[in-house]
LOKOL-786478 format. One record per atom (N, C-alpha, C, O): residue in three letters; x, y, z. Coordinates in steps of 0.001 Angstrom, whole numbers, plus 500000, padded with zeros to 6 digits. Atoms other than C-alpha are relative to their C-alpha. Last residue first. Layout:
! LOKOL-786478
AlaXYZ/...
This chain:
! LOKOL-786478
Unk499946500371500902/Unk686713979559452424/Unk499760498921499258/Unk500017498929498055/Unk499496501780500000/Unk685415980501455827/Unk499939499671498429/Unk498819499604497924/Unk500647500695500799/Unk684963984641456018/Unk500917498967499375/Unk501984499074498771/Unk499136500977501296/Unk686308986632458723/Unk498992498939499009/Unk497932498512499466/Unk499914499172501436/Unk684595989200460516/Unk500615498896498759/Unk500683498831497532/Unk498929498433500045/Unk685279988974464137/Unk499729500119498882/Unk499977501282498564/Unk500938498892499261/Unk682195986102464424/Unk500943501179499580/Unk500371502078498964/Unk500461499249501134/Unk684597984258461990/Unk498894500858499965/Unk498368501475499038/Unk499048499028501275/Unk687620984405463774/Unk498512500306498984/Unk498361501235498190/Unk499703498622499462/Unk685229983178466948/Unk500623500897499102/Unk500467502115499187/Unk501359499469499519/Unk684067980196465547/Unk500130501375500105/Unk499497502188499431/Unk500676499736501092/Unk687349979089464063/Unk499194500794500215/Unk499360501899499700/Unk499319498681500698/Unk689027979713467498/Unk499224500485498561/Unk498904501638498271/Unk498593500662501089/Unk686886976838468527/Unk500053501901499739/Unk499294502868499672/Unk499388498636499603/Unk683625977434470834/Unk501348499982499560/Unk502059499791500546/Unk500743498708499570/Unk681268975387469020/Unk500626501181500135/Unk500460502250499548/Unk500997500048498679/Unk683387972683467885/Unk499352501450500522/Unk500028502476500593/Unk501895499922500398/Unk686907972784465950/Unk498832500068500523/Unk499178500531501610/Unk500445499743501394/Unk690143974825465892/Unk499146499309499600/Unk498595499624498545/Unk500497498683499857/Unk690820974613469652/Unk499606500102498714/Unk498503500633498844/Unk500570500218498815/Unk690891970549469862/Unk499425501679500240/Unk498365501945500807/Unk501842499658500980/Unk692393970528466777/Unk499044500102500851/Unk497929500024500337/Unk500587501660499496/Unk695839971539469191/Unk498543500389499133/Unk497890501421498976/Unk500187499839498851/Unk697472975207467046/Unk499063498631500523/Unk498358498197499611/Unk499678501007499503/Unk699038975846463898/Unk499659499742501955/Unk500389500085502885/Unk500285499948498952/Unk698211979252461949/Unk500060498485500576/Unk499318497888499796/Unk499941501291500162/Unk700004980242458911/Unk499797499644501404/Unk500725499907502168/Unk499809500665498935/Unk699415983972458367/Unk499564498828500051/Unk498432498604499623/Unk500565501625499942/Unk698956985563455382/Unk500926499232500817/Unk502052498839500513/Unk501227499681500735/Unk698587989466455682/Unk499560498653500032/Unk498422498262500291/Unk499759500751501343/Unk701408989553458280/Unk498961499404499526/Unk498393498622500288/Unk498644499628500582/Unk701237992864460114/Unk500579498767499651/Unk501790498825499438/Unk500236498645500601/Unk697333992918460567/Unk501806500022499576/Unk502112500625498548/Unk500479499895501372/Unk697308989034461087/Unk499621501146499352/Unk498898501143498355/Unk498580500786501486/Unk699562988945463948/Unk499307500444499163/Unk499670501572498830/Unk498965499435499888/Unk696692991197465899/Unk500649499808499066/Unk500688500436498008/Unk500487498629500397/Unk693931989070464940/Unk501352500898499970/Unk502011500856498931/Unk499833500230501332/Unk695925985958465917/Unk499121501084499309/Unk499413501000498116/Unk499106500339499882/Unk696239987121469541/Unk500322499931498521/Unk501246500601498059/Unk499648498836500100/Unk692725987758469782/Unk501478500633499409/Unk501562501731498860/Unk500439499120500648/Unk692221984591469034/Unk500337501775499540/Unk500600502412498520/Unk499478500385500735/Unk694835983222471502/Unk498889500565498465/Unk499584501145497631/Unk498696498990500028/Unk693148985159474244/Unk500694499534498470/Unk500725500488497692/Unk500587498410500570/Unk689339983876473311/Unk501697500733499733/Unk502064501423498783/Unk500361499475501007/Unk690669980695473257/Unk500065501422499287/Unk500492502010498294/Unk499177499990500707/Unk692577980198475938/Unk499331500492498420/Unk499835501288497629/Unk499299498897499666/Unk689856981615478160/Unk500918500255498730/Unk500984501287498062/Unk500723498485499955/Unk687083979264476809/Unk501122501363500165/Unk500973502372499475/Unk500668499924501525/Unk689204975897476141/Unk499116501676499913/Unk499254502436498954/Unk499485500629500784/Unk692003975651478888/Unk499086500066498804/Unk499668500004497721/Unk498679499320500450/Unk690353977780481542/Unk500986499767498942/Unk501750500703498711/Unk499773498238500226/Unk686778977397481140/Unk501158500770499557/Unk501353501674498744/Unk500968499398501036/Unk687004973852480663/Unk500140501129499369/Unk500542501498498266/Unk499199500035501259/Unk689747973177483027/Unk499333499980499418/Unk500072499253498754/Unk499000499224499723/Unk687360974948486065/Unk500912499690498738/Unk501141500684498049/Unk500287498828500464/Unk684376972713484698/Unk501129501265499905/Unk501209501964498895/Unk499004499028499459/Unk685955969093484987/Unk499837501404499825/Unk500821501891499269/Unk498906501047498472/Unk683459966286484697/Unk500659501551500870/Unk500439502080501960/Unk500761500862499230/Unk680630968461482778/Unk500846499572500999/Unk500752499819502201/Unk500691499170499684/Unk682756970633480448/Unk498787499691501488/Unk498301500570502201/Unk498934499291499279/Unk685121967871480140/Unk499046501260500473/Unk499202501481501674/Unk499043500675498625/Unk682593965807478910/Unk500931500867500851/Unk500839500793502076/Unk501666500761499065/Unk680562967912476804/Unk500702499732501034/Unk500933500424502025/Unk499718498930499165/Unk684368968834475139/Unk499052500269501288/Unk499326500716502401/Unk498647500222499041/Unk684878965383473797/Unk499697500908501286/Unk499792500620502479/Unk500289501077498526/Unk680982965833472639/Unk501238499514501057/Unk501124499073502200/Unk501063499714498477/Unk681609968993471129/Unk499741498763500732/Unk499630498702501956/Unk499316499031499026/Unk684844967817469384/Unk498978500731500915/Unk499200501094502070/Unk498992500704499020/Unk683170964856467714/Unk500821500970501046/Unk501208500551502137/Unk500584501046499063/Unk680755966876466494/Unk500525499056500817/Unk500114498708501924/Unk500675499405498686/Unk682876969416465117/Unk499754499474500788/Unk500337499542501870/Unk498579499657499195/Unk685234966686463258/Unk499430501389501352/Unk499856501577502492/Unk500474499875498701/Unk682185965057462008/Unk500804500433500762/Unk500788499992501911/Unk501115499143499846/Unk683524965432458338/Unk499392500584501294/Unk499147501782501430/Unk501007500926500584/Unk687007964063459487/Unk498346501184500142/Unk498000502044500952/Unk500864499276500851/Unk690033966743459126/Unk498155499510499657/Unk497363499939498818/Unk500148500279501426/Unk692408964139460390/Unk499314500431498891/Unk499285499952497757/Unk498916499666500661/Unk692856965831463553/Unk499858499572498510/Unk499940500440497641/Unk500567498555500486/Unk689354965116464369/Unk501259500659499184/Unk501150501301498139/Unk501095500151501078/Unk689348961535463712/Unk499897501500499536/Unk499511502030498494/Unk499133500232501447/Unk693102961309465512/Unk498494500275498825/Unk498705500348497615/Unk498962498550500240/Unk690964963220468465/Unk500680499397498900/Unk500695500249498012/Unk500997498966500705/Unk687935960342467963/Unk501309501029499994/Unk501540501419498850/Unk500590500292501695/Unk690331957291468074/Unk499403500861499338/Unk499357500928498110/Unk498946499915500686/Unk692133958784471371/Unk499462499808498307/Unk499715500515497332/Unk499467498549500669/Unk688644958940472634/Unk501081500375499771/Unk501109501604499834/Unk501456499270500646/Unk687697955426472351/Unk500461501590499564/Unk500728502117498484/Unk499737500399501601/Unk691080954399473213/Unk498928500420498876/Unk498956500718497682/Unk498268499177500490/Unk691242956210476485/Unk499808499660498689/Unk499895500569497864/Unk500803498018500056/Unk687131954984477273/Unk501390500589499457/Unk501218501428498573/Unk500976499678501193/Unk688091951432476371/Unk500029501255499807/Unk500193501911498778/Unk499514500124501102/Unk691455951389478814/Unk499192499831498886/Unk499832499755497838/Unk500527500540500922/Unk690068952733481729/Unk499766499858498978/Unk498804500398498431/Unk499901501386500647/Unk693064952954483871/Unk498569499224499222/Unk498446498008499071/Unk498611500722500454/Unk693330956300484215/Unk500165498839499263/Unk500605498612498136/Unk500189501024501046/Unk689786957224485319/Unk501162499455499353/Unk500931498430498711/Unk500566500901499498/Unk690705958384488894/Unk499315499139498629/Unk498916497979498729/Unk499060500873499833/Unk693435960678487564/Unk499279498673499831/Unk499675497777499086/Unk499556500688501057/Unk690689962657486148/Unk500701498691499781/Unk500571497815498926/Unk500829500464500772/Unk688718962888489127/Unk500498499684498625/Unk499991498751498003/Unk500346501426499344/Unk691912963712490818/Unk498853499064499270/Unk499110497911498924/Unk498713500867500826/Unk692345966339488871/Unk499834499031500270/Unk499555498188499417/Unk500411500258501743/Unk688872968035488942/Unk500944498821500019/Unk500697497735499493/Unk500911501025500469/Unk689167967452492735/Unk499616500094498923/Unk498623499413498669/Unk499376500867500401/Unk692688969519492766/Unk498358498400500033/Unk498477497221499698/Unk499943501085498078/Unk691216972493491973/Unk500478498508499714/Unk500547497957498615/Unk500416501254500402/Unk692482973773488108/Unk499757499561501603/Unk500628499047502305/Unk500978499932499050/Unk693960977236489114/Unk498724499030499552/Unk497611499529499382/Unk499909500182498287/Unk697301975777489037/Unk498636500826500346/Unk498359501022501529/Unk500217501362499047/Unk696936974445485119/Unk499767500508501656/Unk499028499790502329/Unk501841500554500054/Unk695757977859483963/Unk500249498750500793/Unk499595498438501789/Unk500931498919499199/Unk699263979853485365/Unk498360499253499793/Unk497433499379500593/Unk499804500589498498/Unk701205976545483938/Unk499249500908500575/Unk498517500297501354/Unk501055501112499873/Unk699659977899480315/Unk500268499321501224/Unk499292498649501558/Unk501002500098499467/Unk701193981402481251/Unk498425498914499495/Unk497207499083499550/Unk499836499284498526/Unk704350980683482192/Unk498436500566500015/Unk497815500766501058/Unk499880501448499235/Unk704499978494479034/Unk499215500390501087/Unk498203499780501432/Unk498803500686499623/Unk703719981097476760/Unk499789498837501024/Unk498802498118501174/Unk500561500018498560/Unk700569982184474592/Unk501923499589500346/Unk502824499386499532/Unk501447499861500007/Unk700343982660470577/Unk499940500196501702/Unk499088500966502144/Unk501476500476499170/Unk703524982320469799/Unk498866500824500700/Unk498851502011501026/Unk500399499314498781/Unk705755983421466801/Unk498840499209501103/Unk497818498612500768/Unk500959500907498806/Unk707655981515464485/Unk499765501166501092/Unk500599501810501729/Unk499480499632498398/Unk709452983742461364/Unk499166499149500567/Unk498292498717499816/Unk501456499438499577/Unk709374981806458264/Unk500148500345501359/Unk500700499667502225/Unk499702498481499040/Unk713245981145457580/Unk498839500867499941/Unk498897502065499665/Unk500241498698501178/Unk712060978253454967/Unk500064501599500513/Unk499558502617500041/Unk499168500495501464/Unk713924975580456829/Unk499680501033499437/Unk500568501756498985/Unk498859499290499835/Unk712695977571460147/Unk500824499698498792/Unk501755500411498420/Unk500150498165500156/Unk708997977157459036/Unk501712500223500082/Unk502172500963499213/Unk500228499756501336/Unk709616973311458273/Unk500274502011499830/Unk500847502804499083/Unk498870500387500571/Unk710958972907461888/Unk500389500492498657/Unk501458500989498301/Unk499592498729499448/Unk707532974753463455/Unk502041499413499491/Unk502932500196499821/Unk500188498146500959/Unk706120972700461244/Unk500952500687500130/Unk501680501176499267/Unk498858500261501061/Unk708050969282462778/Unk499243501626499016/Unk499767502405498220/Unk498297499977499972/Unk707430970632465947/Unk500532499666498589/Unk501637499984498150/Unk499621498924499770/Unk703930970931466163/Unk501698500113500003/Unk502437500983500465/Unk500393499081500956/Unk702823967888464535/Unk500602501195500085/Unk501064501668499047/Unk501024499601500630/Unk704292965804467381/Unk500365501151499036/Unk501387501836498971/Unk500382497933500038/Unk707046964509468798/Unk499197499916498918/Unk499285499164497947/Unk499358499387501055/Unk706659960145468004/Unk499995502036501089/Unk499141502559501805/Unk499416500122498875/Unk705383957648470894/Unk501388501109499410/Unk502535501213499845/Unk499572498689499967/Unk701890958336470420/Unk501506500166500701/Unk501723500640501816/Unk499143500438501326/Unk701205953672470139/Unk500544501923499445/Unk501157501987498379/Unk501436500249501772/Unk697600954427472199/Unk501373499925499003/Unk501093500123497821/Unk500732501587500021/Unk700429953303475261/Unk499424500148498233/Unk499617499538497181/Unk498638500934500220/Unk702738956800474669/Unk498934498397499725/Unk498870497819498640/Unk500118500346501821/Unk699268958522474243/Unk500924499299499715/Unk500886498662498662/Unk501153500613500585/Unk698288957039478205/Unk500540500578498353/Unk500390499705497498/Unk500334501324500136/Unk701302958072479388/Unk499074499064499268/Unk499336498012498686/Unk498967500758500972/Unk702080961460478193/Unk499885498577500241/Unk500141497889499252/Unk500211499643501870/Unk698557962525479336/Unk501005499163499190/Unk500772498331498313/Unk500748501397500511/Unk699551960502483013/Unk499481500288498436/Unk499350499390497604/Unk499395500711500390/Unk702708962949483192/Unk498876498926499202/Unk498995498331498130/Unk499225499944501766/Unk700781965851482546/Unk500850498776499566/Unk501148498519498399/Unk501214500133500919/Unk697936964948485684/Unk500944500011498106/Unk500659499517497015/Unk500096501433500158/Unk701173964230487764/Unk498194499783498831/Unk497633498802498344/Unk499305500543500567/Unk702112967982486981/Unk500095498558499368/Unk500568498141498310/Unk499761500257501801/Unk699065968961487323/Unk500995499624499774/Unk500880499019498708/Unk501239500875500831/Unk698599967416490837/Unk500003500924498983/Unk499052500371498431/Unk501309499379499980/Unk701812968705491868/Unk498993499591499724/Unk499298498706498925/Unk500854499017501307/Unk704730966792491849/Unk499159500290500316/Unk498725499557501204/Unk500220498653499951/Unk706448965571495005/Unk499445500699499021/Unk499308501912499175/Unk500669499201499038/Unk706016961978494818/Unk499911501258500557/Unk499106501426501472/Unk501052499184500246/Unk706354961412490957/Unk499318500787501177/Unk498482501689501141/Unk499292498879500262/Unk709579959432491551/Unk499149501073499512/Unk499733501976498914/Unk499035499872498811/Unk707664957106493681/Unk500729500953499287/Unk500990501860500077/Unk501259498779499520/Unk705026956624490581/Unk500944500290501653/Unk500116500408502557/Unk500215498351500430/Unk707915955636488732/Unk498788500989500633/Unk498434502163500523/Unk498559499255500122/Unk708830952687491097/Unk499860501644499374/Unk500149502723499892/Unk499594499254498924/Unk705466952016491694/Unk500860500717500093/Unk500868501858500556/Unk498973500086499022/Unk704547951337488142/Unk500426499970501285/Unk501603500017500926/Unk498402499528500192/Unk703361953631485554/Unk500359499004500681/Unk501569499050500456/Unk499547499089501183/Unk699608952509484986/Unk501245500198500038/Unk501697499788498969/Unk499896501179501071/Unk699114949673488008/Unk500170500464498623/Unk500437499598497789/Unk498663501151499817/Unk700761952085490147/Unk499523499501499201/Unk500253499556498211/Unk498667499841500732/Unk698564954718488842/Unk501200499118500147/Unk502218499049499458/Unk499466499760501230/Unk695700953224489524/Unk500744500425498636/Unk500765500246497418/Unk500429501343500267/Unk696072952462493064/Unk500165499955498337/Unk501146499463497778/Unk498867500147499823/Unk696743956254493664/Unk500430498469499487/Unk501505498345498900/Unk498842499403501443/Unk693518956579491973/Unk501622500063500161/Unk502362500297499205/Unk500605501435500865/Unk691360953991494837/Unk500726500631498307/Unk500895499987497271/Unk499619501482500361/Unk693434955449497358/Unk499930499370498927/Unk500705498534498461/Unk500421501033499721/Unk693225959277497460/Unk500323498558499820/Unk501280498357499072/Unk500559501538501157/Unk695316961621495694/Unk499950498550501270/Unk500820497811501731/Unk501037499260501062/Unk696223964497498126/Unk499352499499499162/Unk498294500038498839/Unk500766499106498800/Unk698616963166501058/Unk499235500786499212/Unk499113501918499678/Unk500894500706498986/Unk699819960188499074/Unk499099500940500533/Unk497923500636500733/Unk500702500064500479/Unk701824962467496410/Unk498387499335500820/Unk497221499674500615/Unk499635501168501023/Unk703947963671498918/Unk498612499422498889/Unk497514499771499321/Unk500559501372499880/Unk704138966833500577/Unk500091499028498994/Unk500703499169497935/Unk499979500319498742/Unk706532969545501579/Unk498837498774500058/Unk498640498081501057/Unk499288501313499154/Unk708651968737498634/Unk499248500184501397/Unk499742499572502343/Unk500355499349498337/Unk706185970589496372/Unk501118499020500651/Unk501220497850500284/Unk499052501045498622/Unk707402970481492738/Unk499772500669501322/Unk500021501808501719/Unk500415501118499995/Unk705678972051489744/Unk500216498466500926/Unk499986497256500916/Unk501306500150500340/Unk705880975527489874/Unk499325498734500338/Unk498237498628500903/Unk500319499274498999/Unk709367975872491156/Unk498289499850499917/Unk497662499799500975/Unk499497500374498793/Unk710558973158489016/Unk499744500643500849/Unk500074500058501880/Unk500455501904499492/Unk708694972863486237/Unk500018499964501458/Unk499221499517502282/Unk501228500160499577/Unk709003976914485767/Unk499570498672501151/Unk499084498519502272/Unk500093499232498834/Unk712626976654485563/Unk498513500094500859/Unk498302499927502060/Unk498923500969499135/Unk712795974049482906/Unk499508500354501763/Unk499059499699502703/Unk500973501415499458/Unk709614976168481077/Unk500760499115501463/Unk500243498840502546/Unk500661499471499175/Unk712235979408481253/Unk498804498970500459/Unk498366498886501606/Unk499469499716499327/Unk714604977112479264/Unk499679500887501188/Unk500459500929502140/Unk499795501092499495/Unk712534976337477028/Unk500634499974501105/Unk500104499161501863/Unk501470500791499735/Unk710740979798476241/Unk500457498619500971/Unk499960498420502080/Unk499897498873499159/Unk715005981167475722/Unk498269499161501201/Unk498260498645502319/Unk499407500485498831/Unk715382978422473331/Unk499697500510501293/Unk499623499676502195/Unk499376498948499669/Unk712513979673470941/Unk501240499331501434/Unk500779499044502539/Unk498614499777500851/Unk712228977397468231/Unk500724500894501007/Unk501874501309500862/Unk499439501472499566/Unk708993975502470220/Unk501561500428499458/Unk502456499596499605/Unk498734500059500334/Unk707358979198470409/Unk500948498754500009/Unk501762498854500928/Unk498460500045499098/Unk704363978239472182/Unk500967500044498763/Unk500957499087497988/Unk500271499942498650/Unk700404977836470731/Unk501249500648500968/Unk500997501265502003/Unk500710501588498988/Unk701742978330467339/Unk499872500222501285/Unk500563501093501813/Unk499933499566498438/Unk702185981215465029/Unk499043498507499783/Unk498221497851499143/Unk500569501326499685/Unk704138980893461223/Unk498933499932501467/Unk499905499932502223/Unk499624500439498503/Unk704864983551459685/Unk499241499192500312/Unk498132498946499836/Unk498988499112498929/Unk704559985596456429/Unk500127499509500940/Unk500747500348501593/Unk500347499259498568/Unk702698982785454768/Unk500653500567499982/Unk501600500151499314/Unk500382498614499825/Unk702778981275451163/Unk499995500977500925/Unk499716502112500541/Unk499266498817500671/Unk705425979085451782/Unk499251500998499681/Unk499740502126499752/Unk498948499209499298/Unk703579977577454738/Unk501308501228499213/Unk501962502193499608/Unk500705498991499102/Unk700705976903452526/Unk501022500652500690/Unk501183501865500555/Unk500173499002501010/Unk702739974814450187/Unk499708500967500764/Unk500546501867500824/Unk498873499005500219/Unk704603972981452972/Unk499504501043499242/Unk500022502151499380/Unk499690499260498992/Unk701318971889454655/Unk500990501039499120/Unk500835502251498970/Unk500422499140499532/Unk700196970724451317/Unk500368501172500806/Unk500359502358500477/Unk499508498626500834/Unk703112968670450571/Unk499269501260500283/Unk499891502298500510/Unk500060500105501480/Unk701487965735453206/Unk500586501715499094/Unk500319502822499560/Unk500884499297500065/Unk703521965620456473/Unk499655500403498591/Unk500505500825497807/Unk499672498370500076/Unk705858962494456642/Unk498640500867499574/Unk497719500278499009/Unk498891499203501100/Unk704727960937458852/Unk500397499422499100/Unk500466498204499266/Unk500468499056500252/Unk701811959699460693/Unk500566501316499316/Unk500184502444499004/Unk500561500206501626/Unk702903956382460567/Unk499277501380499708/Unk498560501411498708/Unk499225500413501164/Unk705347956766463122/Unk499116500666498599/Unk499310501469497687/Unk499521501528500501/Unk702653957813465852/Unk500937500017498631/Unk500562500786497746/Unk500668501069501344/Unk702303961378466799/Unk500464498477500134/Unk501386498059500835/Unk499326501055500035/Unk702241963890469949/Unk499677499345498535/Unk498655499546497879/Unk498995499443499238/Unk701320967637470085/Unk500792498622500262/Unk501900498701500792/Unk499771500912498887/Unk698518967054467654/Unk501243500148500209/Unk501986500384499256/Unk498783501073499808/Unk697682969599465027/Unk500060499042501179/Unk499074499240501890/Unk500352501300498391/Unk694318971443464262/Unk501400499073499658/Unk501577498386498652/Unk499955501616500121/Unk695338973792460864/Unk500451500050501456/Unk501308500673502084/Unk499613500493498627/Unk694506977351460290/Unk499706498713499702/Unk498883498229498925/Unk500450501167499843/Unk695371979569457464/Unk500132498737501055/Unk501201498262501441/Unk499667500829499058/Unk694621982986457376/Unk499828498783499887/Unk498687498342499749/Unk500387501626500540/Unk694210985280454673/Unk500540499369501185/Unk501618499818501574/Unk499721501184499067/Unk693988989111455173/Unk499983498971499859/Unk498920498770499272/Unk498919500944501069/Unk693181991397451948/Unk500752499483500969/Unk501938499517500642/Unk499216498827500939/Unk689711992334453384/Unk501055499441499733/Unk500942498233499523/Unk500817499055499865/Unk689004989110455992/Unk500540501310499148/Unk501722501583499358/Unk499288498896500128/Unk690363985503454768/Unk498878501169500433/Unk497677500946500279/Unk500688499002499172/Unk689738981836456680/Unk500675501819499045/Unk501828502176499290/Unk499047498373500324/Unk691578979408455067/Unk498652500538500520/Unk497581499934500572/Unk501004498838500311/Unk691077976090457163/Unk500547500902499816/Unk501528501332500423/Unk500148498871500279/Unk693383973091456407/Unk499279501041500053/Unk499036501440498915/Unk499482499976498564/Unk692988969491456990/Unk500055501700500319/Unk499487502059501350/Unk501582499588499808/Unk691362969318453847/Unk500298500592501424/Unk499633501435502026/Unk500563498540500168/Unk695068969205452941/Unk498826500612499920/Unk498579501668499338/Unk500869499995501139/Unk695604965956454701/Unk499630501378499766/Unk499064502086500599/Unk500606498912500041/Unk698397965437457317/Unk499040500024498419/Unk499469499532497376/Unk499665498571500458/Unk699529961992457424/Unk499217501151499799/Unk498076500885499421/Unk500476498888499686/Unk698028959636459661/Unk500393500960498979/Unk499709501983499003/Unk500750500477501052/Unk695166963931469282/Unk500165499438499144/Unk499231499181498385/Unk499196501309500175/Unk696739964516472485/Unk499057499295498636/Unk498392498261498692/Unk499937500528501547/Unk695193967932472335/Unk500944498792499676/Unk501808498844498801/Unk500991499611500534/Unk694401969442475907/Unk500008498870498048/Unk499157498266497395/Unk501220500426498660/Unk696672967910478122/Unk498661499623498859/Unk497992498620498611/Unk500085501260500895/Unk700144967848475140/Unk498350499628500633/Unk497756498643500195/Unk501170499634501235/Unk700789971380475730/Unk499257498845499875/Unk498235499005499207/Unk501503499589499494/Unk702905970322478859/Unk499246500925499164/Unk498832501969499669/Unk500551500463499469/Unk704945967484476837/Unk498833500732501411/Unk497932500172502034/Unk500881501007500121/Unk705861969531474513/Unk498907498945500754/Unk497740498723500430/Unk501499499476499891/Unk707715971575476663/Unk498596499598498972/Unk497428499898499217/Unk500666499425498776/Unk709637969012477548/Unk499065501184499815/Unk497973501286500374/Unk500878501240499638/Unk710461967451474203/Unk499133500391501210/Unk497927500159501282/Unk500969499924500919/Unk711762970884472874/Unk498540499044500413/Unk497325499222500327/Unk500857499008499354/Unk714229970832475784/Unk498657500119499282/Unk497678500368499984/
């Protein structure tokens, strides 16, 4: 179940070992926060996670991530979601995705699997092609977020989340479906995927240009696809901010884990924790 809801976090931050630069402390009055950009998928070699993480995590009162990944209850309400949310049987994939991207998903999955994709939604079939394309870039590991949110339960750190399922499927469905499509419709161009698969492992990795590389990812998306812009990087933000304000009055040092995709770049959680007051260590 873990794997599945993994796989719809995975849109925004498909992004090795962990490096303790990797790390932002952030503290306000006797508050300390520390936030680290993860990726929701990995490659082999990107484990095991360097000591760091663990140190930090033993200092914390709790752990908060995008989604509860410990919480069975979350998974099991995702299941449910999928399926009422994410499944039309009164049409088929044909009758909404044009030719020249229907085209390129057969030659991406298949026919066969793109035939068992014909009632999904256009986000749904927008989440499968995410997991496709990082499965190819060699992303064929569970991600960052799971083995923390593993580490936290070894050290009986409570896990709390930041947002739920029910209401990151609430942003995918008001996504029109000509953003999606427009996404779909680049699929198969295998420079531009690898290009920016190379920059999200650059950012995850703590790299100097790790803003800069995340405003120009975000340029793009802000440009192609405005509606998942707003709703996946501007909304989520601000709420999940707010979110970690809160936590961080009733546990002083909070261990924060969330896609690097929100923790760097203009409008990044960072940004915003430290407009509220916080000061970057």
């Amino acid at each position: 179940m873990k794997k599945i809801g993994l796989l719809l976090i995975s849109y925004l931050a498909l992004l090795s070992p962990a490096l303790s630069n990797q790390i932002i402390e952030l503290k306000k009055d006797e508050k300390t926060l520390y936030l680290f950009g993860t990726i929701h998928f990995a490659k082999p070699d990107f484990y095991p996670l360097a000591p760091a993480i663990a140190a930090h995590l033993q200092q914390s009162d709790a752990l908060a991530l995008e989604v509860d990944l410990t919480d069975d209850a979350q998974m099991l309400e995702l299941i449910a979601l999928m399926s009422s949310k994410g499944i039309d049987t009164s049409r088929e994939i044909s009758d909404w995705l044009p030719a020249q991207p229907l085209a390129a998903l057969n030659d991406l999955f298949g026919e066969d699997a793109v035939n068992r994709m014909t009632h999904f939604r256009p986000w749904m079939v927008m989440m499968e092609l995410s997991t496709k394309l990082a499965s190819d870039y060699g992303m064929t590991e569970l991600g960052i977020d799971l083995a923390i949110a593993d580490m936290a339960s070894e050290k009986q750190l409570p896990v709390v989340g930041l947002e739920t399922f029910s209401s990151q499927i609430e942003g995918f469905l008001k996504i029109p479906e000509s953003e999606i499509i427009d996404s779909i419709s680049q699929a198969n161009d295998t420079d531009k995927n690898k290009t920016q698969f190379d920059n999200l492992v650059d950012i995850y990795q703590g790299s100097p240009t790790a803003d800069e590389l995340t405003n120009q990812l975000l340029s793009e998306m802000r440009e192609q696809t405005p509606v998942l812009f707003q709703s996946f990087v501007i909304d989520r933000n601000q709420q999940m901010t707010k979110k970690i304000i809160t936590l961080n009055k009733t546990n002083p040092t909070l261990f924060v884990a969330v896609g690097a995709l929100h923790v760097y770049g203009d409008d990044s959680i960072t940004n915003a924790l430290i407009k509220a007051g916080y000061q970057r260590q």
